[in-house]
Biopython code that builds the backbone (N, CA, C, O; Angstrom):
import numpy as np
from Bio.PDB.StructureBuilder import StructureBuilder

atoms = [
    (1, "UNK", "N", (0.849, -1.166, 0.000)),
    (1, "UNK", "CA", (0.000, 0.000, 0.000)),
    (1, "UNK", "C", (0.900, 1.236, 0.000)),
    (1, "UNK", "O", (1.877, 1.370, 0.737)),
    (2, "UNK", "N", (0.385, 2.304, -1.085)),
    (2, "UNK", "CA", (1.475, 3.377, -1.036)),
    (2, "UNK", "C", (0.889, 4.329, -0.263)),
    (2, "UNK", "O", (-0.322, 4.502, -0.396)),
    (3, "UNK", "N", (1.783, 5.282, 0.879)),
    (3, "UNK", "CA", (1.077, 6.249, 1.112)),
    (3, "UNK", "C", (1.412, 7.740, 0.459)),
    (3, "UNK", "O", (2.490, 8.306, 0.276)),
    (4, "UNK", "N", (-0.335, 8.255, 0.106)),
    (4, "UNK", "CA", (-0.410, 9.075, -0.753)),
    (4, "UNK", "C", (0.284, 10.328, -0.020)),
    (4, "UNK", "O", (1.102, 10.985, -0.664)),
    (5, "UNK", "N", (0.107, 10.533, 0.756)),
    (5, "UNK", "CA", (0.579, 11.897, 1.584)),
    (5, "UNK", "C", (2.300, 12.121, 0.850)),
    (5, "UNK", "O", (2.734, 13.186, 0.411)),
    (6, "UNK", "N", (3.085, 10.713, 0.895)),
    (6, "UNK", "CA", (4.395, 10.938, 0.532)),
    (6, "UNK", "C", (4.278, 10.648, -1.284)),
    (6, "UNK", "O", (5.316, 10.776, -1.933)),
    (7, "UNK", "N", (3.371, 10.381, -1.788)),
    (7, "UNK", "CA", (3.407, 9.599, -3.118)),
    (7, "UNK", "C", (4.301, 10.675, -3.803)),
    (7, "UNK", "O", (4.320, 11.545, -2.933)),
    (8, "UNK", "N", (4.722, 10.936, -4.384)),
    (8, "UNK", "CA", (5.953, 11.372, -5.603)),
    (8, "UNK", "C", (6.917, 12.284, -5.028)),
    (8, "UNK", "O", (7.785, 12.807, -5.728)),
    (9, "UNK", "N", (6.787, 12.540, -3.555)),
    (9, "UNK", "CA", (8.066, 13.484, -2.485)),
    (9, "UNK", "C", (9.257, 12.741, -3.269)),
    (9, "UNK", "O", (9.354, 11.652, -3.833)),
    (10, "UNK", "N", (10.011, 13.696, -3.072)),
    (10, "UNK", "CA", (12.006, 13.506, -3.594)),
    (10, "UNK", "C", (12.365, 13.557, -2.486)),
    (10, "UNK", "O", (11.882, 14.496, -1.852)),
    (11, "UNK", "N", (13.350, 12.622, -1.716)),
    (11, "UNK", "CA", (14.057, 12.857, -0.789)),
    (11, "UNK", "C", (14.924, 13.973, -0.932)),
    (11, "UNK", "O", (15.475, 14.334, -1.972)),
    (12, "UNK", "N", (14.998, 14.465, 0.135)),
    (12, "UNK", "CA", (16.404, 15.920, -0.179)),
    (12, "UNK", "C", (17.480, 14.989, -0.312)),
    (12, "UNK", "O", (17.610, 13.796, -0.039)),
    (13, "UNK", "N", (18.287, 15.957, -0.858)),
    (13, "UNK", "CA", (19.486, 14.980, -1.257)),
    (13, "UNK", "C", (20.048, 15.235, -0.407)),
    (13, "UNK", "O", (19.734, 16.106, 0.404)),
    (14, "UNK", "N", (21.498, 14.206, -0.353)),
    (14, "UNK", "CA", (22.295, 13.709, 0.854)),
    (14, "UNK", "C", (23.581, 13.853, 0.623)),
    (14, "UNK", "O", (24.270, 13.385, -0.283)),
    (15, "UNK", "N", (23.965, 14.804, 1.858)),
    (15, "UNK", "CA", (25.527, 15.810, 1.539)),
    (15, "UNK", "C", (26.321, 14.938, 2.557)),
    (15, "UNK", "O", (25.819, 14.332, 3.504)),
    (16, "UNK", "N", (27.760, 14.972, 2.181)),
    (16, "UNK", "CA", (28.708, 14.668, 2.869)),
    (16, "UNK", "C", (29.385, 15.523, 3.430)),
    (16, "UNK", "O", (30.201, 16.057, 2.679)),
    (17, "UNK", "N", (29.378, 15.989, 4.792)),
    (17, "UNK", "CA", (30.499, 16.927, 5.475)),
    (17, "UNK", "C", (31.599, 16.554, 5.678)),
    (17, "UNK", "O", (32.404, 17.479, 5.567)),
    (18, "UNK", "N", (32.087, 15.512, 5.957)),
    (18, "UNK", "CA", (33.125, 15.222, 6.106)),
    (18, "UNK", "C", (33.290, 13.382, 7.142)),
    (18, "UNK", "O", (32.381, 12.613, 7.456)),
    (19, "UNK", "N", (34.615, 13.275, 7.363)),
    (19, "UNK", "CA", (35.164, 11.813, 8.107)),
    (19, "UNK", "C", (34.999, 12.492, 9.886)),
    (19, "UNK", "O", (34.549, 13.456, 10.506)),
    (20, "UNK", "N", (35.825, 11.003, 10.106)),
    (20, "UNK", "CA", (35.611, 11.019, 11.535)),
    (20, "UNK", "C", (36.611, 10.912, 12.001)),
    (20, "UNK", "O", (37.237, 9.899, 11.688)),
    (21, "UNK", "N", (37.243, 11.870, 12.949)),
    (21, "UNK", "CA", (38.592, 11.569, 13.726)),
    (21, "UNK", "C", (37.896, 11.220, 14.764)),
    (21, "UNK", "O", (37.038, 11.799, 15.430)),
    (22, "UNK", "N", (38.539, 9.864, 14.827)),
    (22, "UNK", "CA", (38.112, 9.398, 15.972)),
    (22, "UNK", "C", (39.346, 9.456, 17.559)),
    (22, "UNK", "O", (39.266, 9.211, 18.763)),
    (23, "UNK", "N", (39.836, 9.680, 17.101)),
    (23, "UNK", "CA", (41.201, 10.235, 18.310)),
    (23, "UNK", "C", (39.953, 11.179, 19.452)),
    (23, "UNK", "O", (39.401, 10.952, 20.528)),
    (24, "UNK", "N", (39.976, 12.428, 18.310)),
    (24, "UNK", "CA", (39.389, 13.683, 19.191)),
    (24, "UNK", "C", (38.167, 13.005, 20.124)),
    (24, "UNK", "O", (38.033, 12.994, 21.347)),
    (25, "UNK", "N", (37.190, 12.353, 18.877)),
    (25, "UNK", "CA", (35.866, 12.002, 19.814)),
    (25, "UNK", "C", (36.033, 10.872, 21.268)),
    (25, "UNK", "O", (35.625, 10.970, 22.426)),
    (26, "UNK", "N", (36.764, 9.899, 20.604)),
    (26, "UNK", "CA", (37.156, 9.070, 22.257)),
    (26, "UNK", "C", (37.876, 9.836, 22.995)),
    (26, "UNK", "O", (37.997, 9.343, 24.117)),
    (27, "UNK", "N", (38.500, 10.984, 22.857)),
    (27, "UNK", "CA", (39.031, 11.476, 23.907)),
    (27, "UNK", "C", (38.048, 12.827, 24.683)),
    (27, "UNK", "O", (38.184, 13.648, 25.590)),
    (28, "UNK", "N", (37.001, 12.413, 23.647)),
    (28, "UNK", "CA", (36.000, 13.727, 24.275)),
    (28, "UNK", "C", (34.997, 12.874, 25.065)),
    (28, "UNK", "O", (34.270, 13.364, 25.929)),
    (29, "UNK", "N", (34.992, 11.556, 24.725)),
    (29, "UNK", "CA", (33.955, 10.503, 25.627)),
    (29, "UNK", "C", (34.765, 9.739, 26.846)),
    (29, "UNK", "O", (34.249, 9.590, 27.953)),
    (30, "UNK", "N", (36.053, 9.286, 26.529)),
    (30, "UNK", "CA", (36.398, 8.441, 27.718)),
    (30, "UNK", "C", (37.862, 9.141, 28.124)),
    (30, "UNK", "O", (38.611, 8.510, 28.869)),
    (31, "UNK", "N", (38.237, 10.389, 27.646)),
    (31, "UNK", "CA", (39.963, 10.662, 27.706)),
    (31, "UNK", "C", (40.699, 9.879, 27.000)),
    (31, "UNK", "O", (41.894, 9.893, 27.294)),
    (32, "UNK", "N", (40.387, 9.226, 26.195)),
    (32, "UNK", "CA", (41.264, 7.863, 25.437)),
    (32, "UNK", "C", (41.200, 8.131, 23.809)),
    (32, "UNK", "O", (40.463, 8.839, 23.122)),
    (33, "UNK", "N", (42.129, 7.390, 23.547)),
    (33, "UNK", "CA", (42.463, 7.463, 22.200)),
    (33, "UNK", "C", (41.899, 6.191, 21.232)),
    (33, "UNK", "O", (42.453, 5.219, 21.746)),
    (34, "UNK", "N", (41.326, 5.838, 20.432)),
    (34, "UNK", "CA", (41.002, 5.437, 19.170)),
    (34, "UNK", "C", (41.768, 4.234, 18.704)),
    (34, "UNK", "O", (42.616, 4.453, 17.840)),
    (35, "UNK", "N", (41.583, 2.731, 19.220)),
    (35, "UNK", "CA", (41.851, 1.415, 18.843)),
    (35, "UNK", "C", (41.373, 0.860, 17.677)),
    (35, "UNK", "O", (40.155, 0.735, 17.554)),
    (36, "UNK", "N", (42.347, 0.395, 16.526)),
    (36, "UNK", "CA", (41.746, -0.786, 15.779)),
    (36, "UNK", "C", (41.963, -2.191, 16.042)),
    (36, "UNK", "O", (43.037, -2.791, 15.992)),
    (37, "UNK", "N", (40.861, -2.630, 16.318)),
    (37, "UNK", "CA", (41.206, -4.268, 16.885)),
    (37, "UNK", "C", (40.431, -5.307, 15.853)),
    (37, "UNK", "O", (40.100, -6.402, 16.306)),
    (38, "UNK", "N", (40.240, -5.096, 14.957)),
    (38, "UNK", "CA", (39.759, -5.971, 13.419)),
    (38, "UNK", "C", (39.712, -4.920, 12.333)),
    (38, "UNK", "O", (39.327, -3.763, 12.502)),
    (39, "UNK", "N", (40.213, -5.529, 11.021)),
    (39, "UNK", "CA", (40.314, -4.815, 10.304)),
    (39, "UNK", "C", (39.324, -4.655, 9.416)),
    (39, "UNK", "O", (39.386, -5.142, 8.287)),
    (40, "UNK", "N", (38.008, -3.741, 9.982)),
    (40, "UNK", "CA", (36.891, -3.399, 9.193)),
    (40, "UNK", "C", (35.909, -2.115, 9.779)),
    (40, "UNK", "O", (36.092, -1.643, 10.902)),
    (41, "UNK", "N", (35.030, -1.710, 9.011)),
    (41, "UNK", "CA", (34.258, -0.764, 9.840)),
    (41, "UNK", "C", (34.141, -0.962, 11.472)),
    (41, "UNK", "O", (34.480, -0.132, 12.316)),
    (42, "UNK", "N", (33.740, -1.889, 11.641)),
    (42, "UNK", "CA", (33.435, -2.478, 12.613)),
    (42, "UNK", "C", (34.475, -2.587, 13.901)),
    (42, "UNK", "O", (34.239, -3.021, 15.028)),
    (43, "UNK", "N", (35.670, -2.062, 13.370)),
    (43, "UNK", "CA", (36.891, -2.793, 14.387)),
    (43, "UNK", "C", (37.184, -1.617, 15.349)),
    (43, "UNK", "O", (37.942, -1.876, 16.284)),
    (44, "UNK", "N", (36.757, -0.531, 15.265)),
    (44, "UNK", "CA", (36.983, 0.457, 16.001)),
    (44, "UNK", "C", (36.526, 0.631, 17.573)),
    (44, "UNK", "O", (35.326, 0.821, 17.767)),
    (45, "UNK", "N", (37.471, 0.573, 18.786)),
    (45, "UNK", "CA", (37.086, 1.129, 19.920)),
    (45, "UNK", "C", (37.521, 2.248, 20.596)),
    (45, "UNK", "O", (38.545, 2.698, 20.082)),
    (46, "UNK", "N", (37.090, 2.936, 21.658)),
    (46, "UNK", "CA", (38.048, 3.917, 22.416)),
    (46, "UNK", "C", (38.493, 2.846, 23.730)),
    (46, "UNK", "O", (37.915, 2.028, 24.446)),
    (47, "UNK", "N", (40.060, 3.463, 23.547)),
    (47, "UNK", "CA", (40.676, 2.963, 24.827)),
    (47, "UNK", "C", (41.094, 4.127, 25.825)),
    (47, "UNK", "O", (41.620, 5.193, 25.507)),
    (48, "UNK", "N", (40.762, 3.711, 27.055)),
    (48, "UNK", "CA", (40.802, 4.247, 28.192)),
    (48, "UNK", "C", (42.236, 3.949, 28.692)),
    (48, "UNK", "O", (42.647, 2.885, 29.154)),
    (49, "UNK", "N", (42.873, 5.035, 28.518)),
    (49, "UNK", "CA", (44.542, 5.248, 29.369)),
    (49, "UNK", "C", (45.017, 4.536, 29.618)),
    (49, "UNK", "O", (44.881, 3.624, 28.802)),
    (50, "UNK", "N", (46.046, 4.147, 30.926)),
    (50, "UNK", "CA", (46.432, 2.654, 31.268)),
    (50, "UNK", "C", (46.052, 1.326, 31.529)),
    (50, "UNK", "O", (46.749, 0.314, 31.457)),
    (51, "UNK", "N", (44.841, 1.443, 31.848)),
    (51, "UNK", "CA", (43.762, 0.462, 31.835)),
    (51, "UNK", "C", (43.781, -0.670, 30.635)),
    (51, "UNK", "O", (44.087, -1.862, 30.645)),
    (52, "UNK", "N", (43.332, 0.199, 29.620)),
    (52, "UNK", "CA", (43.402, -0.322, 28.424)),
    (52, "UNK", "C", (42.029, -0.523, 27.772)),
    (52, "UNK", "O", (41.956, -0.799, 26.575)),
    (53, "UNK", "N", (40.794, -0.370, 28.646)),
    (53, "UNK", "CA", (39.576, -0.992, 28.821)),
    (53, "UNK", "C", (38.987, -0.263, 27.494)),
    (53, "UNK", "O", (38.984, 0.953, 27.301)),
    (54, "UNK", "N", (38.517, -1.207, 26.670)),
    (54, "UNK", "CA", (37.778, -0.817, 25.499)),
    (54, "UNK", "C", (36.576, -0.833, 25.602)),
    (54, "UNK", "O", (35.884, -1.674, 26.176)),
    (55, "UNK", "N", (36.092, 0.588, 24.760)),
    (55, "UNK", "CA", (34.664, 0.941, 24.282)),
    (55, "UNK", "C", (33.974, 0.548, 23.212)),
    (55, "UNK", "O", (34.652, 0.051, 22.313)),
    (56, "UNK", "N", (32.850, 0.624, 23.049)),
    (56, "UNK", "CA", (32.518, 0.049, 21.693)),
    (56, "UNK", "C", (32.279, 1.619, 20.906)),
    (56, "UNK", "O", (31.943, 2.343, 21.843)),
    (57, "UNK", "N", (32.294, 2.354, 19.810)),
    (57, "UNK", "CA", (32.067, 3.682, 19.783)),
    (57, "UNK", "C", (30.593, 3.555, 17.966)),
    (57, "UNK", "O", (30.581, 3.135, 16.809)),
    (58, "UNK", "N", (29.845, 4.127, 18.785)),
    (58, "UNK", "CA", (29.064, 4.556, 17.900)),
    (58, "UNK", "C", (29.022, 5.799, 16.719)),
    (58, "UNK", "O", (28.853, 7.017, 16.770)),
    (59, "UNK", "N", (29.212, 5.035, 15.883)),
    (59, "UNK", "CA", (29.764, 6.221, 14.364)),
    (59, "UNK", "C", (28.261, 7.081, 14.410)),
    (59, "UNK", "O", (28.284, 8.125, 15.063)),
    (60, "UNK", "N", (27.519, 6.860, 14.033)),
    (60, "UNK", "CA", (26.270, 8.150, 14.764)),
    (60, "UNK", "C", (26.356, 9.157, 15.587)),
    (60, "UNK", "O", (26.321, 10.365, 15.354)),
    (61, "UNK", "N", (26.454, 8.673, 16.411)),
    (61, "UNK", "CA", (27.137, 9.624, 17.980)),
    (61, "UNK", "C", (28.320, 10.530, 17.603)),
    (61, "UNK", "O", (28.198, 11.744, 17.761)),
    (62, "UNK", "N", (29.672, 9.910, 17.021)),
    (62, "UNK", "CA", (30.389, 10.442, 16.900)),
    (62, "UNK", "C", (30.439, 11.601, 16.042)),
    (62, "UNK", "O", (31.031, 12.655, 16.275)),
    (63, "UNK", "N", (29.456, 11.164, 14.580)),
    (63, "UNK", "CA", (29.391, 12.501, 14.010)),
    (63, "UNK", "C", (28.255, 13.336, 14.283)),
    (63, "UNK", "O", (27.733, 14.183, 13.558)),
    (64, "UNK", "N", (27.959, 12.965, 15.432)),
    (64, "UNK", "CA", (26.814, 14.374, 15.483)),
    (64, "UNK", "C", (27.593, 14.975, 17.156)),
    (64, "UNK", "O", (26.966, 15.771, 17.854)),
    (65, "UNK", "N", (28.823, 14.507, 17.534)),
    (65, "UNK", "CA", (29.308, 15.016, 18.660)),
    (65, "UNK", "C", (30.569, 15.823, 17.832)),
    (65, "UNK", "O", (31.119, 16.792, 18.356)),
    (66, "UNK", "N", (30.909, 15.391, 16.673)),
    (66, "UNK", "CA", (32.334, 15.874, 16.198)),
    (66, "UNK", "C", (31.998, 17.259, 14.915)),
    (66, "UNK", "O", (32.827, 17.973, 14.351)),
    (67, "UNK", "N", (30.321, 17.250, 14.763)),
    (67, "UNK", "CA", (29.613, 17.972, 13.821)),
    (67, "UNK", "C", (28.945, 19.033, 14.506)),
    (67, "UNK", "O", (28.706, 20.118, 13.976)),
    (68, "UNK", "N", (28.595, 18.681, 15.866)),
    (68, "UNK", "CA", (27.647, 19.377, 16.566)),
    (68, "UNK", "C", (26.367, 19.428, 15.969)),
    (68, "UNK", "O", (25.647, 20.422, 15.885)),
    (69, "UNK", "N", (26.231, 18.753, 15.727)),
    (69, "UNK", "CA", (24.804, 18.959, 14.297)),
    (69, "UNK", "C", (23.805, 17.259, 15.167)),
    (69, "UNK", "O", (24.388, 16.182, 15.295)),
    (70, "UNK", "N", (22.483, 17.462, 15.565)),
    (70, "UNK", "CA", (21.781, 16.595, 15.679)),
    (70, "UNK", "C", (21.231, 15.379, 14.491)),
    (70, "UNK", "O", (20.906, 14.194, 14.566)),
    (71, "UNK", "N", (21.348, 16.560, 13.209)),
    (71, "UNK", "CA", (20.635, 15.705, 12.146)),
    (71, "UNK", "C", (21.542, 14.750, 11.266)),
    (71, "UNK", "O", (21.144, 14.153, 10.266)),
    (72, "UNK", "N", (23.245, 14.678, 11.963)),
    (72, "UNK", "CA", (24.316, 14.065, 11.194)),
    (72, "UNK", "C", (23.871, 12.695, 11.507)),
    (72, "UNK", "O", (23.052, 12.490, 12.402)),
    (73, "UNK", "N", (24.537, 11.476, 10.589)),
    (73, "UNK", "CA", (24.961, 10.436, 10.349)),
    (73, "UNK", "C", (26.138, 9.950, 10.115)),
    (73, "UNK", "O", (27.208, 10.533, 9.943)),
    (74, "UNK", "N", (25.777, 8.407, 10.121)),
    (74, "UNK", "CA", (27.725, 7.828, 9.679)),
    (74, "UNK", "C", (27.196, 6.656, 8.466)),
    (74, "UNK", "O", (26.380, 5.752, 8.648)),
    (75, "UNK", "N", (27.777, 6.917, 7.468)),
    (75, "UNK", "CA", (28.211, 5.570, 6.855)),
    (75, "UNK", "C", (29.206, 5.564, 6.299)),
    (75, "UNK", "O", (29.882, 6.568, 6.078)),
    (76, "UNK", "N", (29.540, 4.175, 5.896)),
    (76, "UNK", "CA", (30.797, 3.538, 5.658)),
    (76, "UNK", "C", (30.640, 3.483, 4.026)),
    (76, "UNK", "O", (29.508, 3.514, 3.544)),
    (77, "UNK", "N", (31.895, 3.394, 3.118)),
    (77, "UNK", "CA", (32.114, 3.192, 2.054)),
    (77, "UNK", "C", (32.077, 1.969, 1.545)),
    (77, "UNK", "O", (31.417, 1.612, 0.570)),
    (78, "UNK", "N", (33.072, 1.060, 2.467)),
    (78, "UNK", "CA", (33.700, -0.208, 2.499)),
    (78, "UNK", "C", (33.828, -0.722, 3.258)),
    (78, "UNK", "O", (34.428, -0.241, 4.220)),
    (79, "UNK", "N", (33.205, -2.364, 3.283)),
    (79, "UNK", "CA", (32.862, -2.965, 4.813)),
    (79, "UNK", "C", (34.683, -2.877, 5.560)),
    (79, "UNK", "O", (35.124, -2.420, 6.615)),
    (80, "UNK", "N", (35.375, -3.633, 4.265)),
    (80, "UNK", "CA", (37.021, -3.827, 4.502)),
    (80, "UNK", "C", (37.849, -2.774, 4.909)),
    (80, "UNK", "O", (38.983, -3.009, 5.327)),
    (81, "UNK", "N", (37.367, -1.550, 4.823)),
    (81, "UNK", "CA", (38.213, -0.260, 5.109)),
    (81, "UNK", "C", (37.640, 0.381, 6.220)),
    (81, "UNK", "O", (36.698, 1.171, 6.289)),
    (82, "UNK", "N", (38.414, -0.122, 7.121)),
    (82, "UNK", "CA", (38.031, 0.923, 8.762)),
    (82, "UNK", "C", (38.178, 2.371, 8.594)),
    (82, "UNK", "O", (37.612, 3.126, 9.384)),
    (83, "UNK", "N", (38.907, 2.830, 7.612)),
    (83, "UNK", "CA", (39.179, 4.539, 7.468)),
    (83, "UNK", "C", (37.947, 5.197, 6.813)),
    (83, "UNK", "O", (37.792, 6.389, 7.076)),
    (84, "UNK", "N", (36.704, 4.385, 5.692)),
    (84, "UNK", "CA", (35.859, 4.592, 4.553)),
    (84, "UNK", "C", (34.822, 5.299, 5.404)),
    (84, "UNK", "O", (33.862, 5.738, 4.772)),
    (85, "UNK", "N", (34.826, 5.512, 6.828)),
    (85, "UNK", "CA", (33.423, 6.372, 7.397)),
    (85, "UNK", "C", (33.734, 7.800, 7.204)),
    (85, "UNK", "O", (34.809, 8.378, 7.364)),
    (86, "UNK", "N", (32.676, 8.224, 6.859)),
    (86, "UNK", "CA", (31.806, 9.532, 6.368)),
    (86, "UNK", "C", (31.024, 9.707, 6.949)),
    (86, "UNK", "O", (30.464, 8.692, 7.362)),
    (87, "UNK", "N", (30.355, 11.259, 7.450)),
    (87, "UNK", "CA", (29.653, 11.751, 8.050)),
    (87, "UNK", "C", (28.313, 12.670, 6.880)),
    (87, "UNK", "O", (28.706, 13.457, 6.019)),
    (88, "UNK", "N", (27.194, 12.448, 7.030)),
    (88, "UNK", "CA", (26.439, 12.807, 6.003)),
    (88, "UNK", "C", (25.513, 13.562, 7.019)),
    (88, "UNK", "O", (25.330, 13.461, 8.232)),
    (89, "UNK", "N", (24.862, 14.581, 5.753)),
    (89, "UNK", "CA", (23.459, 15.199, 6.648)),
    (89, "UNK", "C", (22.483, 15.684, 5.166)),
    (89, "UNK", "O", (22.978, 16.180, 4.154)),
    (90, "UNK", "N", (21.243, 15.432, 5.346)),
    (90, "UNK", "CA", (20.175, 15.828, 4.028)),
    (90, "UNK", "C", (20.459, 17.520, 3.748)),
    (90, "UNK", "O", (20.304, 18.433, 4.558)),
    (91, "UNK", "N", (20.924, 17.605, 2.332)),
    (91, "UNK", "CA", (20.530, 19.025, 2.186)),
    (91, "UNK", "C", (21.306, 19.533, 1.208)),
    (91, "UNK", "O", (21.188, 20.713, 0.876)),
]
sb = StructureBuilder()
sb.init_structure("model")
sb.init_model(0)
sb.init_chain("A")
sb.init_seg("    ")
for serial, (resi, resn, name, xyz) in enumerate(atoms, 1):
    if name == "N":
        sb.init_residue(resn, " ", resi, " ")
    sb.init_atom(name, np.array(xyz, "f"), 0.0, 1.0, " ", f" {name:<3s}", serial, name[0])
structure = sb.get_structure()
């Protein structure tokens, strides 16, 4: 069933602002710096100082904490390339 209210709307189109340092953002969430522990989107944690204790870090979060922008996103280019995240927002 289609709904008519949206029937022939164009999505706004979808801009790329930019990547994600993830250094800055784990160190703005836990004081820690930015682990790869598998080599894929997916492999990224923040580590906590001497401890060592890893985070899991949400690419969402990060670009709307590293954008200041509520309406940002994250996707990835390439499952195989942990570096391929991009930060997007409609417009």
């Amino acid at each position: 069933m289609t709904n008519q209210a949206n029937a022939g709307a164009e999505r706004p189109p979808i801009k790329p602002i930019g990547g994600l340092d993830l250094n800055v953002y784990c160190f703005s969430q836990v004081s820690g710096t930015s682990t790869l522990i598998a080599h894929n989107v997916y492999g990224w944690r923040c580590t906590i100082g001497v401890s060592g204790e890893l985070h899991g870090i949400d690419m969402h979060h990060a670009c709307r904490t590293l954008y200041g922008r509520s309406d940002t996103w994250a996707e990835f280019g390439d499952f195989n390339d942990p570096y391929s995240w991009r930060c997007f927002v409609e417009g």
